[in-house]
C-alpha positions in Angstrom: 52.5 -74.0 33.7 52.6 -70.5 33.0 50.3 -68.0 31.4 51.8 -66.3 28.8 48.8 -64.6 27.5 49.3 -60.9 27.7 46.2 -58.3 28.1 45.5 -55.9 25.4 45.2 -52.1 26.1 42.7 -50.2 24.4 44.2 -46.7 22.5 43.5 -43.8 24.1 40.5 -41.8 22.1 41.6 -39.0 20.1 41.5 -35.8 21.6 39.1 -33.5 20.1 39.4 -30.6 18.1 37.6 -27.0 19.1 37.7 -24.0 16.9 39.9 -21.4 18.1 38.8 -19.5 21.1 36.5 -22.8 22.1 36.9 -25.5 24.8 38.0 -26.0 28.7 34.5 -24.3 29.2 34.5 -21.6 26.6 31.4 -21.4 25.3 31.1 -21.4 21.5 30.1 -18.1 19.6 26.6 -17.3 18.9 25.8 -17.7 15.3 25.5 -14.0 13.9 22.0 -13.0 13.4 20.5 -11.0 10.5 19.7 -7.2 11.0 16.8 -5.4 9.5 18.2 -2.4 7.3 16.4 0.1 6.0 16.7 -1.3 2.4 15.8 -4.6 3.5 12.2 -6.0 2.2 9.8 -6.0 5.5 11.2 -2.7 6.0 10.4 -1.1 2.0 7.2 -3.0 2.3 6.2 -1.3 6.3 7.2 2.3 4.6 5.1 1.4 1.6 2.2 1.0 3.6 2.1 3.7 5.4 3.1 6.0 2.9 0.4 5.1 0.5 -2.1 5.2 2.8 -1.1 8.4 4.1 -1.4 9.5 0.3 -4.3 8.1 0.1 -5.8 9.7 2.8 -5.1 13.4 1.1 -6.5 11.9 -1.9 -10.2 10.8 -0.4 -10.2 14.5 1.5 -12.7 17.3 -0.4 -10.5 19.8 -0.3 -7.9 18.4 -2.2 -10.0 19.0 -5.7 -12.6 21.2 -4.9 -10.1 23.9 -4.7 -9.6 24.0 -8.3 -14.0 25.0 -8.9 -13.4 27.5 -5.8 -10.9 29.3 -7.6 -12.6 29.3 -10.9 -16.1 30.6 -9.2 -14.2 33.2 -6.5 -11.7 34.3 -8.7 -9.0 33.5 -6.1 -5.9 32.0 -7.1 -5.0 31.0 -3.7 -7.5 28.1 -3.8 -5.8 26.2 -7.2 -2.3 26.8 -5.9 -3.0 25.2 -2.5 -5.7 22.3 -4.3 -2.0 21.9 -6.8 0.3 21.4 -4.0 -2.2 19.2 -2.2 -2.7 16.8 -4.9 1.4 17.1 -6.0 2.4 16.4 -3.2 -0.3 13.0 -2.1 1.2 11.7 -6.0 4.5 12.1 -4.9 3.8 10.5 -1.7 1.8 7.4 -3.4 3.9 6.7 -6.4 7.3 6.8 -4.2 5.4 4.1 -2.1 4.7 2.0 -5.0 8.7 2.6 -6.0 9.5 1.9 -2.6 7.8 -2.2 -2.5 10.0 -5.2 -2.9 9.4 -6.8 -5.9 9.6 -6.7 -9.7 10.7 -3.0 -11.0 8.2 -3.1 -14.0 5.5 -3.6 -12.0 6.2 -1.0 -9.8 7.1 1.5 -12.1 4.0 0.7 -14.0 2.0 1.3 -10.8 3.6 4.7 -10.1 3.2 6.0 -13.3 -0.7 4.8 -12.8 -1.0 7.3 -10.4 0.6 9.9 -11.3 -1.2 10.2 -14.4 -4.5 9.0 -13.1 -4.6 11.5 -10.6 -4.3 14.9 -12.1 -6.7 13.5 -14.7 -9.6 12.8 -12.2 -8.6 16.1 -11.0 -9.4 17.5 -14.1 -12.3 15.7 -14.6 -13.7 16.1 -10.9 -12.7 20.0 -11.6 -14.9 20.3 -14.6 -18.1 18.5 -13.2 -18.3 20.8 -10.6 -18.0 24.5 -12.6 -21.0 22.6 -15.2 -18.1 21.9 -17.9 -19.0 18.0 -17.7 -22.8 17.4 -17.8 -23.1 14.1 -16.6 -25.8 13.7 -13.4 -27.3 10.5 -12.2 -26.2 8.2 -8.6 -23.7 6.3 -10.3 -21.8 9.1 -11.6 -22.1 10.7 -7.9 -20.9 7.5 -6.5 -17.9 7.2 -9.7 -16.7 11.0 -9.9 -16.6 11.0 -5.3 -13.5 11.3 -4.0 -14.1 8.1 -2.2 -13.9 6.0 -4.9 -12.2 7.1 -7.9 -8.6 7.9 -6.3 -9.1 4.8 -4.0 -9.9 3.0 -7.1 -7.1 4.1 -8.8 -4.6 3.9 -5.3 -5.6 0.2 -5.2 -5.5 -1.0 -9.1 -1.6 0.5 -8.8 -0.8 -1.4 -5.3 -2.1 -4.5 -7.3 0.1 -3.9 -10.1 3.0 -3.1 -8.7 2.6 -5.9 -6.1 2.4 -9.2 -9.6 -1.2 -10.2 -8.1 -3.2 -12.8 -9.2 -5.8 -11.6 -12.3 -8.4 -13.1 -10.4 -7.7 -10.3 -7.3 -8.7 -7.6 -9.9 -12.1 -8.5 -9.3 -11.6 -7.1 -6.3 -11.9 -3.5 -7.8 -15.6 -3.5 -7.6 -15.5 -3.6 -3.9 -14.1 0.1 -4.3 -17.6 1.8 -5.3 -18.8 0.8 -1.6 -17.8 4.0 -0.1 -19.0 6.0 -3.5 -22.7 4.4 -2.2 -22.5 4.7 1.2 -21.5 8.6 0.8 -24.7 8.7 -1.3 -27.0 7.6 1.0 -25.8 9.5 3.7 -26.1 12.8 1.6 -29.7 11.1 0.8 -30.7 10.8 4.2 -29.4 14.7 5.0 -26.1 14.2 6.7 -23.5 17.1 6.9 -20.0 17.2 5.1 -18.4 16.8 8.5 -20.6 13.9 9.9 -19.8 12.0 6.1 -16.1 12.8 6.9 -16.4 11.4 9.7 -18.2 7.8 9.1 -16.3 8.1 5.3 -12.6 7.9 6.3 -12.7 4.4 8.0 -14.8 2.7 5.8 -12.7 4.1 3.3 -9.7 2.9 5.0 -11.5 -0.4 5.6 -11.9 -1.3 2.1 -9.2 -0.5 0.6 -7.0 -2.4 3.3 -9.5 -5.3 2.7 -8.9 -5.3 -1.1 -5.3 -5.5 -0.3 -5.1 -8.2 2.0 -7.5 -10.5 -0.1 -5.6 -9.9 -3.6 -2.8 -11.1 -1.0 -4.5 -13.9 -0.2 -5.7 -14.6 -3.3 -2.4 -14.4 -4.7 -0.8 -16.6 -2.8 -3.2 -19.3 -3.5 -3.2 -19.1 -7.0 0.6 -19.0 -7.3 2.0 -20.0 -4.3 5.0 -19.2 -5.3 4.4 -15.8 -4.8 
């Protein structure tokens, strides 16, 4: 008897298909990688750092706005015109930061126009205390009117602005009379201008970073979408 069953052959798989260029030991392309530009967001937000505390850092020094009293009470010109380009040129400096941040454009305008009017106002104001114009005496208008406090204060409320936080990191602003206090009571206790300089600049620096990176926080667990 014979067999007459016949064996089945199974199709050959289908050959597959590479992109062009890949197979045989051709390794595939590397997917393309995204490169920082200078208009890119961590980049605008890395200058806007450092710029505004650079211009901050003119801001908090003495002879920014004492100039403007040293000319009135010497008679010398020379004084205003450098305490002028001083304090032109920190605004400049601080409200390009502010226009420099990623975010909404309001805000940010908002913020930079904070401090450019702000500014030349506490000038004004700082300017007149000191020549006797503006009787007002007392600690707490030492610790409001010292350049510690007043431009950070004002530095600070425009970051927050320009940067959408959370209402509740506004609170924060009290935090910016520290150094105003702790200049006081080391003029109390009968330190020299450069020794306050000295200890003033960091903690300066200290707070006003601090505010910043707790309205962050703060921000971001109020609305986490931001």
């Amino acid at each position: 008897m014979t067999d007459t069953t016949t064996s089945v052959v199974p199709p050959n798989p289908p050959t597959p298909q590479f992109p062009a260029g890949v197979g045989a030991g051709v390794p595939a392309p590397a997917p393309a990688r995204s490169e920082l530009s200078l208009l890119s967001p961590p980049v605008r937000y890395g200058f806007a750092v450092a710029a505004t505390v650079f211009g901050a850092y003119v801001f908090i020094q003495p002879l920014t706005f004492s100039g403007f009293a040293s000319a009135m009470h010497m008679g010398d010109p020379s004084f205003a015109v450098l305490s002028f380009a001083r304090v032109a040129f920190a605004v400049v400096v601080a409200a390009g930061s502010l226009l420099m941040l990623p975010g909404g454009v309001v805000g940010r305008v908002v913020g930079a126009v904070l401090v450019a009017v702000a500014i030349p106002m506490y000038a004004a104001l700082f300017t007149a205390r000191l020549v006797g114009e503006l009787r007002v005496s007392g600690p707490i208008w030492t610790v409001f009117f010292s350049t510690y406090t007043a431009p950070v204060f004002v530095v600070v409320l425009a970051w927050l602005i320009a940067r959408a936080r959370s209402p509740y990191a506004y609170f924060l602003l009290l935090l910016t009379l520290l150094p105003g206090f702790v200049e006081l009571g080391l003029m109390l206790n009968g330190s020299r201008s450069p020794e306050v300089e000295l200890i003033m600049v960091p903690v300066t620096a200290a707070v006003g970073l601090g505010i910043v990176w707790l309205a962050a926080l703060i921000s971001r667990r109020r609305t986490p979408a931001l």
